[in-house]
Kinemage of the C-alpha trace (Angstrom):
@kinemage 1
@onewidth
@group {chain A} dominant
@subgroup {mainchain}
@vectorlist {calphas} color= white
{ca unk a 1} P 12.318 -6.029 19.982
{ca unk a 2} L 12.246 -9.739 18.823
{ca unk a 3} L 15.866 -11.256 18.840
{ca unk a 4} L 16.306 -11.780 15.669
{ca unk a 5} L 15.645 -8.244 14.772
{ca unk a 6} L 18.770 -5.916 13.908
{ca unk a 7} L 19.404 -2.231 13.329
{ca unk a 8} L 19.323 -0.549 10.180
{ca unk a 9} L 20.111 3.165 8.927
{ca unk a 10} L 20.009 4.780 5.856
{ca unk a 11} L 22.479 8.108 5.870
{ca unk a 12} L 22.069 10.394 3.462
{ca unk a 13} L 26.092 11.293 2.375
{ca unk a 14} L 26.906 14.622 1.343
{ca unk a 15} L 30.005 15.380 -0.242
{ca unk a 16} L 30.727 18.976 -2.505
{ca unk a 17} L 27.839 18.144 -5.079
{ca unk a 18} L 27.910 14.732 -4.704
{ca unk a 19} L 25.043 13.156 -2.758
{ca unk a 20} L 24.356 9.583 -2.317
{ca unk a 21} L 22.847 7.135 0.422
{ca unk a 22} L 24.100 4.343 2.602
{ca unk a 23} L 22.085 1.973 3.398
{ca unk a 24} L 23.652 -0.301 6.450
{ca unk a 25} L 22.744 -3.732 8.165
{ca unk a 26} L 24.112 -4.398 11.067
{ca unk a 27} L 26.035 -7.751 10.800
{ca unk a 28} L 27.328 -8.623 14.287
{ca unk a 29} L 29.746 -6.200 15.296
{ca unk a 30} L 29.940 -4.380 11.783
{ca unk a 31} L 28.079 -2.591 9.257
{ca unk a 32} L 27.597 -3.956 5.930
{ca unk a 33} L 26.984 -1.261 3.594
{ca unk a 34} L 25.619 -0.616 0.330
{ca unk a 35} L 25.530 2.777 -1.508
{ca unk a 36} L 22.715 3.887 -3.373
{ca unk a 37} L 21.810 6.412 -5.708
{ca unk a 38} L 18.116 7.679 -4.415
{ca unk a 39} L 17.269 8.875 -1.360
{ca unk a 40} L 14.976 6.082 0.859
{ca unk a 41} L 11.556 7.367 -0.260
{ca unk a 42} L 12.202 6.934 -3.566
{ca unk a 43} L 13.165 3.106 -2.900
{ca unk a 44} L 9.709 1.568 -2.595
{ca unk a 45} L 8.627 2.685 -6.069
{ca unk a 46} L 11.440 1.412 -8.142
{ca unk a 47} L 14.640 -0.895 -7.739
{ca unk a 48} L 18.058 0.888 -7.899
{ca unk a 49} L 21.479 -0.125 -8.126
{ca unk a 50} L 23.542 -1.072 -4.721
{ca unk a 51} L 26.920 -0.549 -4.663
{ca unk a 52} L 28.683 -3.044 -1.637
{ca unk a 53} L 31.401 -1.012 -0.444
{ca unk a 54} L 33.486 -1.682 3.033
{ca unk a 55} L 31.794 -2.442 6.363
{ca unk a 56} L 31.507 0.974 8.823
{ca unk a 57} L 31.413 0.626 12.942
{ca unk a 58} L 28.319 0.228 14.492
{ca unk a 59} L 28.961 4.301 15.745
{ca unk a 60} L 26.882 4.628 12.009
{ca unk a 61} L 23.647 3.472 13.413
{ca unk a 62} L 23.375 6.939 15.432
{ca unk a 63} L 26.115 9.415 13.714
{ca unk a 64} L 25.280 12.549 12.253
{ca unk a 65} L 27.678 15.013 11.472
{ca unk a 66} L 31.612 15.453 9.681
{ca unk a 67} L 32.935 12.578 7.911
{ca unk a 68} L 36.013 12.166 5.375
{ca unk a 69} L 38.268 15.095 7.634
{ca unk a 70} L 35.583 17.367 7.259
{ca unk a 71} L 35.250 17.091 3.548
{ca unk a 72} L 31.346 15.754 4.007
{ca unk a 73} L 28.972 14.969 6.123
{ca unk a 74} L 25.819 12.691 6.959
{ca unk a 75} L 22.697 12.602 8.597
{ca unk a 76} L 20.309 9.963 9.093
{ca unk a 77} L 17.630 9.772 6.973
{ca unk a 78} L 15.802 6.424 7.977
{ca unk a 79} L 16.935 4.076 10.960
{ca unk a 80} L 14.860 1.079 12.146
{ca unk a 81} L 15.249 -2.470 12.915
{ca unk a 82} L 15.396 -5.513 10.192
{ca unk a 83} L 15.305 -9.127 9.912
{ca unk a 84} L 16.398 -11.980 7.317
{ca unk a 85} L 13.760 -13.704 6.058
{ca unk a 86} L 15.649 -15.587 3.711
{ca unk a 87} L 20.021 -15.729 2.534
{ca unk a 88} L 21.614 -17.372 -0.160
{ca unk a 89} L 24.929 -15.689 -1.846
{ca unk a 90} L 23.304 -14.107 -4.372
{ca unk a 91} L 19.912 -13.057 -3.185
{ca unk a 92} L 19.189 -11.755 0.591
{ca unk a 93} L 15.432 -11.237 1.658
{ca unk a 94} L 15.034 -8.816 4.242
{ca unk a 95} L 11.758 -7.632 6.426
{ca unk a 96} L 12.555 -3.627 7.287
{ca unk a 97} L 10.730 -1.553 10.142
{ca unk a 98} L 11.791 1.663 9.473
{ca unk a 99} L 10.500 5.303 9.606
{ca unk a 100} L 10.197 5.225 5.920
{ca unk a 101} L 11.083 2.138 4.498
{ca unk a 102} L 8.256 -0.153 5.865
{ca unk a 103} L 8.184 -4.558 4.194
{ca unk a 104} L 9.846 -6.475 2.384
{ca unk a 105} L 13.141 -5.903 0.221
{ca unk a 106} L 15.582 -7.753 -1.683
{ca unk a 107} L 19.235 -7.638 -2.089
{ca unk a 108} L 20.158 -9.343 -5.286
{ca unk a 109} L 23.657 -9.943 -7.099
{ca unk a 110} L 24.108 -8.598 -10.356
{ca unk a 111} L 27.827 -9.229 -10.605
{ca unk a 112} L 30.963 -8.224 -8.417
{ca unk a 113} L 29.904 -5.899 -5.764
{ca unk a 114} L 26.954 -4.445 -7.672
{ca unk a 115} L 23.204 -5.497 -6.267
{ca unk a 116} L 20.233 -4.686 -7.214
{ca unk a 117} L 17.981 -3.351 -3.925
{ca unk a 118} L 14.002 -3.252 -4.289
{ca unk a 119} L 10.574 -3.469 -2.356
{ca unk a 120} L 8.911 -6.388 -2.931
């Protein structure tokens, strides 16, 4: 694995009805995390909206199992390794190598902590 190369997962977060997906980049000794609405396959044909919400421990990159006291749960539905290609505050340019999720993607700002996430 190249240096420059990070971990990523995307966990698929179950709670009563309500299912969403996490996408996290490992940012030095954090996770920066982004929720989104569609599960990872459905990524590369259409953007969707990213939610920024707070930073998990790197124990995220491998976890599968009760979260919130046992309220939900996750399990991992892509994990791979990433790269910046490019990083301005608005607009991040990433390279993914993951099971599903497989080029190039953009984070971009739409306001607050909302981004837009897409293949490009």
């Amino acid at each position: 694995m190249a240096e420059n190369n990070k971990k990523f997962v995307i966990q698929k977060h179950v709670r009563g009805n309500n299912i969403h997906w996490d996408l996290m980049l490992e940012a030095g000794n954090i996770l920066e995390t982004y929720r989104l609405p569609v599960p990872p396959e459905k990524i590369s044909s259409q953007s969707v909206e990213a939610i920024k919400i707070f930073d998990h421990p790197l124990k995220f990159l491998t976890y599968e199992g009760s979260v919130n006291k046992g309220q939900g749960s996750v399990e991992i539905a892509d994990s791979g390794v990433y790269k910046i290609l490019n990083k301005t505050d608005s607009r991040v340019e990433l390279q993914l190598d993951g099971k599903i999720l497989k080029g190039k993607f953009t984070l971009t700002l739409i306001e607050a902590d909302r981004w837009e996430f897409r293949a490009e």
